[in-house]
N, C-alpha and C positions, 0 to 999 in steps of 0.2 A: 511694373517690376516683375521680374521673371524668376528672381535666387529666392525670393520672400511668400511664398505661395499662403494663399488664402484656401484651405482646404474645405470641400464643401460637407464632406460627408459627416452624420451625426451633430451638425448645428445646430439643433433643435436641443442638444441637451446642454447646450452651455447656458442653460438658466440654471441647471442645478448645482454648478459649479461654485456658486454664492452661498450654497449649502454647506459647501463642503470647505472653502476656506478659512471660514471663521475655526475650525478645527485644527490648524496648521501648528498649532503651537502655542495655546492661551497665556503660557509664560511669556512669550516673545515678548521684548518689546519695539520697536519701530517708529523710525522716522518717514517720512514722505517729502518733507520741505528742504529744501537747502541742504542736500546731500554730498555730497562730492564722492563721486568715485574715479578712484586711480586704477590705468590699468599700464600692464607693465610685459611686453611681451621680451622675455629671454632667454627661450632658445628655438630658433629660427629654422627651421628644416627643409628638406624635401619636399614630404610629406605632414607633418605635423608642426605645432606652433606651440610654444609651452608660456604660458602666459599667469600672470599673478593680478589678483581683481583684491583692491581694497576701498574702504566707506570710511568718510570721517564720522558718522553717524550708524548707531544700528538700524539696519536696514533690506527690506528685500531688494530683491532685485533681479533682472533677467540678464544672461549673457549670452553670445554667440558666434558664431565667424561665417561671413559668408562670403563670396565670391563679389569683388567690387565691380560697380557698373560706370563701364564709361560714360561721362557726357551726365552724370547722375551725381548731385551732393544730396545725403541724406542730414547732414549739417543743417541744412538751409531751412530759415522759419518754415518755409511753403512746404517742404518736404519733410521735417523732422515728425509733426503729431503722425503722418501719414505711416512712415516708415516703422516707429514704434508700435503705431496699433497693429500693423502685416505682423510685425516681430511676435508682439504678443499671440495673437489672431493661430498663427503658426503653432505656436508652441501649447497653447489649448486644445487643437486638433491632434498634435502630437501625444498628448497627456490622454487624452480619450479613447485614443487606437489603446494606449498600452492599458488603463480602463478597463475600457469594455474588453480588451483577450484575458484579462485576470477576473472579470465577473462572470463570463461567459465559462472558462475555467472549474468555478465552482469558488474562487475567491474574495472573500467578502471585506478582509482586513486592509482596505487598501488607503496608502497613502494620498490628501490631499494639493492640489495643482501647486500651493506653494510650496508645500517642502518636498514634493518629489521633483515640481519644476522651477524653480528658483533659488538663489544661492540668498546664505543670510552669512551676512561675517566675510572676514579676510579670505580668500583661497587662491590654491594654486592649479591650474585646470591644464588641460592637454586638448589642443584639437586636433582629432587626426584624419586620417581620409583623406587630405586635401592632394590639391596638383604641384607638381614642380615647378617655378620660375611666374605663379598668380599672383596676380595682388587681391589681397582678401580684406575684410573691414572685420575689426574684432572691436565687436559693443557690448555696450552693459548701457541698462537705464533701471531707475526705483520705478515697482508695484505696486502699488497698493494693494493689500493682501486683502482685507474686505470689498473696496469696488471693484477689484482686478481691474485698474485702469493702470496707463506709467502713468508714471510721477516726476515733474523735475524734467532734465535736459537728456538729452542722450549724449555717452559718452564715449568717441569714436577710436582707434586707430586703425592707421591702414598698414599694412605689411604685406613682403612680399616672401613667397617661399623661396628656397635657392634650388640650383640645380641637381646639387649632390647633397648626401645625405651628415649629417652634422649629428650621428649616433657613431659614438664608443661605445659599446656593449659588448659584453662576453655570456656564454651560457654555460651552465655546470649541470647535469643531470642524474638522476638515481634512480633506481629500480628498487624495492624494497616490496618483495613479495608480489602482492595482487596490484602497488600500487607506485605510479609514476611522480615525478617531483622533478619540475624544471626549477632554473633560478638564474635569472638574468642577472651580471653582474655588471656597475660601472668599473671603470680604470681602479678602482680605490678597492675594490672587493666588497663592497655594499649593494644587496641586491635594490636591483630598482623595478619598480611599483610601477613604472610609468611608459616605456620605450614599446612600443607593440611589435608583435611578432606573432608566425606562423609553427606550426608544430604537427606533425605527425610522423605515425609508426608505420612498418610494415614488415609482413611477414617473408623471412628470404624464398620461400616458395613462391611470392605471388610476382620474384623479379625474371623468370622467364627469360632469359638469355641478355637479358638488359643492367648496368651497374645502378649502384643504389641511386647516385647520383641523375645519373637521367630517369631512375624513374619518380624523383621526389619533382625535379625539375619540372617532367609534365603536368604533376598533380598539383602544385602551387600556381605553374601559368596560366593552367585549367582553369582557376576560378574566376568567375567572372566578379564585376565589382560588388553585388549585392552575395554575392557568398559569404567576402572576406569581411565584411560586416559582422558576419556570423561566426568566422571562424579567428580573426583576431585577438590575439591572446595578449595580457598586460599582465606584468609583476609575477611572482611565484605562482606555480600552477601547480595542485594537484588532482590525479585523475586514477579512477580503480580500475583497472584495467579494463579499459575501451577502447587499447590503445590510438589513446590520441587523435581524435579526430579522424579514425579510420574503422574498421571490421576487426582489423586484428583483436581477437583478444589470447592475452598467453596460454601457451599450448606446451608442456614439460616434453623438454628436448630441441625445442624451436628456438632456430637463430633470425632474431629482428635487428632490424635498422630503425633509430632515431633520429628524427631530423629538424634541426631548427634553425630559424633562418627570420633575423630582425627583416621588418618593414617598415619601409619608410616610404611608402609611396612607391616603392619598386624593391628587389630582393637583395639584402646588403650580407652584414656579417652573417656567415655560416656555418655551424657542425654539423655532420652526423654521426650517430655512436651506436656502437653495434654490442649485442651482446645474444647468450643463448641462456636463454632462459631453464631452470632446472625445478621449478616449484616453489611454493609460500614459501620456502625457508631462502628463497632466492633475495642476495643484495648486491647491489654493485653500486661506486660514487663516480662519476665520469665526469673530469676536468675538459678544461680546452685543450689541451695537447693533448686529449684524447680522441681525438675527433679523426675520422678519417677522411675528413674533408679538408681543404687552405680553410683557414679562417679569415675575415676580410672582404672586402669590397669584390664582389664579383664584378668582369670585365662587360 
């Protein structure tokens, strides 16, 4: 299997991880036997899957979405222990990269593998990242939080993403002083927490004979896919002035451009909003008609 990687590095320390579970949460309590988990994918995207994981039992548990394999049932007796432990196996080496860059740090307080890496109780998850028009397998299987073994059956669906993007979203923007405030809204004017997107400022000085729009253009196509990793923004964002994911930071007299633009696997609803900044005592609230971009599906 090629989506499910057995990572090699720092292997040697997954004996201590026996250490550190038993600490996950001594109130918990937990089942292992005869769990049932429902999973429930409901809204179906481009780019992302928004899906609801629920336990007839309390229970941990691992979840994931990966890119499905032709000619491959991870269903199947002969395949299913195998699949699970890659799942697990993965997500432990994942848990240790993040680890060891927080002890390396200087950070000592850190959470163990099952409550930074496993879900306990009902939720509602978001996978994003993905490709347009894939069929992906979105699992969940019980832990067992002391052996770190699964438990139980694995519980599979496949889905496929669509072509175009299945986000209504609006964004509304403020300036207030040193300090920036996005807030993505649904159709109903409720911000959401959930929908990813990109965002950055810039200064009208650095656009050189160029309009705002092509030069935000370049700087979003610019990035490559382990950027947008980095730079994908979810739900309300506040930031003190760095503008944004950029060098700008505000300058009294300086007129900037705001730009944000939903992701979904590719670059959908858009604003940008412009203002000239005057000093801390600077405020401004910027709707979607405020935008001096179309808002909507780019072509």
């Amino acid at each position: 299997m090629n989506n499910i990687k057995v990572k090699g590095e720092r292997l040697w320390v997954m004996g201590l991880l026996a250490l550190l579970v038993l600490a996950c949460n001594p109130e918990a309590k937990w089942a292992t036997d005869d769990v049932t988990i429902t999973i429930t994918p409901y809204t179906i995207s481009a780019g992302y899957i928004e899906c609801s994981f629920a336990t007839d039992k309390e229970a941990y548990y691992l979840i994931d979405c990966v890119p499905a394999e032709a000619g491959y049932d991870p269903t199947k007796p002969e395949n299913q222990k195998q699949f699970m432990m890659l799942a697990l196996d993965s997500a432990y080496v994942d848990y240790l990269d993040w680890r060891y860059n927080l002890l390396k740090g200087g950070e000592f307080n850190i959470a163990p593998f099952a409550s930074h890496s496993l879900q306990y109780g009902n939720i509602d998850h978001f996978f994003t990242n993905l490709d347009t028009l894939t069929n992906y397998w979105i699992f969940a299987f019980v832990v067992n939080p002391e052996t770190m073994k699964p438990a139980g059956k694995l519980y599979l669906k496949e889905v496929t993403t669509t072509a175009t993007s299945a986000m209504d979203v609006h964004f509304e923007y403020r300036v207030r002083g040193y300090w920036d405030y996005i807030y993505p809204l649904n159709p109903d004017g409720k911000i959401n927490n959930h929908f990813p997107y990109l965002a950055a400022t810039c200064d009208e000085e650095w656009l050189e004979g160029i309009t705002p729009e092509e030069y935000f253009e370049a700087l979003f196509m610019g990035y490559s896919a382990l950027d947008l990793k980095t730079v994908i923004r979810y739900g309300t964002n506040v930031v003190y002035n760095d503008g944004l994911n950029s060098d700008a930071e505000f300058e009294q007299g300086h007129t900037y451009y705001t730009a944000i633009v939903s992701y979904d696997g590719f670059m959908g609803n858009n604003v940008i909003y412009k203002f000239t900044w005057t000093g801390p005592d600077y405020e401004a609230y910027f709707k979607n008609e405020d935008s001096i971009a179309s808002d909507g599906e780019d072509d």
